[in-house]
N, C-alpha and C positions, 0 to 999 in steps of 0.2 A: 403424445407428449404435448401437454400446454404452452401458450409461450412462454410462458412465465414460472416454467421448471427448473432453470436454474436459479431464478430471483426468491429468495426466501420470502413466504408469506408472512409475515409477522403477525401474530395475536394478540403480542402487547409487546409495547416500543422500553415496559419497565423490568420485565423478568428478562434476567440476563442469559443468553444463547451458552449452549454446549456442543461444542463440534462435531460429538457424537451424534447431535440431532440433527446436521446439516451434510453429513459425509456419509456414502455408502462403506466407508472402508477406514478403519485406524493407522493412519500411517501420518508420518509427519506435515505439517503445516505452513506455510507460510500468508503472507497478510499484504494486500494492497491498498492502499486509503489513498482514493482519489485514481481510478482506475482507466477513469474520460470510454471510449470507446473498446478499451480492451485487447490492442494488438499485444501488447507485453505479455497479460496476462493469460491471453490463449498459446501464445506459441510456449511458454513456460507450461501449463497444463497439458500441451499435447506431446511436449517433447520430456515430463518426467510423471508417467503416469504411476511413480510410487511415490507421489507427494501429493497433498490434497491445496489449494490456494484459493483465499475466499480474498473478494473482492468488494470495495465499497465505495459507492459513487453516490450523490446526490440526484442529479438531474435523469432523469427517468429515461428520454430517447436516449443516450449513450447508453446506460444498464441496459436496455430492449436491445441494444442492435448486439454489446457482447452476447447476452443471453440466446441470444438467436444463432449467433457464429458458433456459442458453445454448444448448444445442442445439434446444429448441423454435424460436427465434429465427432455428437456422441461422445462427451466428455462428462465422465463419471466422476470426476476429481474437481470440477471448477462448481464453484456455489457462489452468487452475490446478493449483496445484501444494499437496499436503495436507503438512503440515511446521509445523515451528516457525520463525516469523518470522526471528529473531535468526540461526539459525542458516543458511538459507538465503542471507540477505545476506552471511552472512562466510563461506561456503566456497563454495556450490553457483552463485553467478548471476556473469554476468563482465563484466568492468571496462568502464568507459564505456559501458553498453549504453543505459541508459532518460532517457529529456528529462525523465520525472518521478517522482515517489515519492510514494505517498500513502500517509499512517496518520492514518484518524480513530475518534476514541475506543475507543484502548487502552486495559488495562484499567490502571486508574489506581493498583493498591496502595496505597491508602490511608493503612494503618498504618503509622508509621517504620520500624518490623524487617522491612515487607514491599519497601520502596519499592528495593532493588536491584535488585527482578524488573522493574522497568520498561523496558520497550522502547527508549524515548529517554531513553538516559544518556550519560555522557560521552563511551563511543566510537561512539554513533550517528551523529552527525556525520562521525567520519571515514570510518565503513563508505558511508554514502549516498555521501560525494566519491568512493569510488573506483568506485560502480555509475554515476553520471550524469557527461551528457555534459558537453562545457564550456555551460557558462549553464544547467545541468539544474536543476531545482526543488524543491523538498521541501515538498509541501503538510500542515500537519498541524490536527487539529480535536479536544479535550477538552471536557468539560462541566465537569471538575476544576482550579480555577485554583490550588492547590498544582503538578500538575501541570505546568501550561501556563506556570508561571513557570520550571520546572526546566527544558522545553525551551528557553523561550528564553536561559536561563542558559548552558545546554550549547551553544547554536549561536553565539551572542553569543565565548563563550569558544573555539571554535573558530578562529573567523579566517577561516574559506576562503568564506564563506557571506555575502551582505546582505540583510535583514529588507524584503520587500517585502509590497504588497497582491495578497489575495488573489483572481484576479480575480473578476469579477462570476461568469461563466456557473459558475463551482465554485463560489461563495459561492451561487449558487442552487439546488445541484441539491444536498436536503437525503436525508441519508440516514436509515435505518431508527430507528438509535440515536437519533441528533438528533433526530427527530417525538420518539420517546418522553420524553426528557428534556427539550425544549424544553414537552413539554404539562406537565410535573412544576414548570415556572417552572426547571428550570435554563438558563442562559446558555451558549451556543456559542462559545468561543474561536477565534478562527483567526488558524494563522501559519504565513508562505511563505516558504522563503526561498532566495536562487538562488544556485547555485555560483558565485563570481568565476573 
């Protein structure tokens, strides 16, 4: 197996992916944008191997070193994809596919002049409603509570979406980010919320 067996080769960055052509197996879906290293997203893969979870990162060492954990693992179910978030969701991934979406701790842009680079902005909401299914999910986690208010402003203001609790077994399984800035005393925001 190459290294680069879980990482999708892409042919062209314009024809849009079907998951049928990324998954040994038809079974439900879930979706990670901005995936950094991948501790979340492998222990999810190995602990529910009748769900398939594609993963998408930009920066290339992080994808290599999941992709590598994921085939040590022998994990049939995990597939990633090297891209920019944003733009994977609004052309390359297809409608209705994933039960969920997760994005924790994007990078927050800080600065006022920076804060339009942010991931969850006003048309986030409507891009996730056209990838999940009906009653699909949108899990998200900040340590930045400017941040974490703009999301919920942005999914509040959408309409299509109701503010639920995050379950337990996700509220437990803390990722790489979150140890490092929960030991700094920052606070972990979390918020769910399910397509109507």
């Amino acid at each position: 197996m190459s290294d680069n067996a879980l990482l999708h080769d892409f042919q062209s960055i314009t024809e849009p992916l079907r998951l049928e052509g990324l998954f040994p197996a038809a079974q439900p879906a879930e979706l990670e944008i901005g995936c950094g290293d991948g501790g979340f997203l492998l222990q999810m893969a190995q602990q529910h191997p009748d769900r398939n979870f594609l993963g998408v990162e930009r920066l290339l060492g992080r994808i290599r070193k999941l992709s590598k954990k994921g085939q040590n693992a022998s994990l049939t179910n995990l597939r990633l994809l090297r891209l920019e978030g944003r733009y994977v969701m609004k052309y390359l991934l297809p409608e209705k596919a994933f039960e969920a979406i997760h994005v924790y701790f994007p990078d927050p842009w800080p600065k006022d002049r920076h804060a339009r680079h942010r991931l969850i902005d006003g048309e986030f909401p409507q891009t996730a409603a056209r990838l999940l299914k009906k009653v699909g999910v949108v899990h998200l986690r900040t340590d930045d509570v400017t941040y974490f208010k703009q999301m919920k402003t942005v999914f509040c203001a959408h309409g299509g979406f109701n503010e639920k609790e995050t379950p337990d077994e996700l509220a437990a399984r803390v990722t790489e980010f979150e140890v490092e800035f929960n030991a700094q005393g920052k606070h972990t925001n979390r918020a769910s919320w399910r397509l109507q």
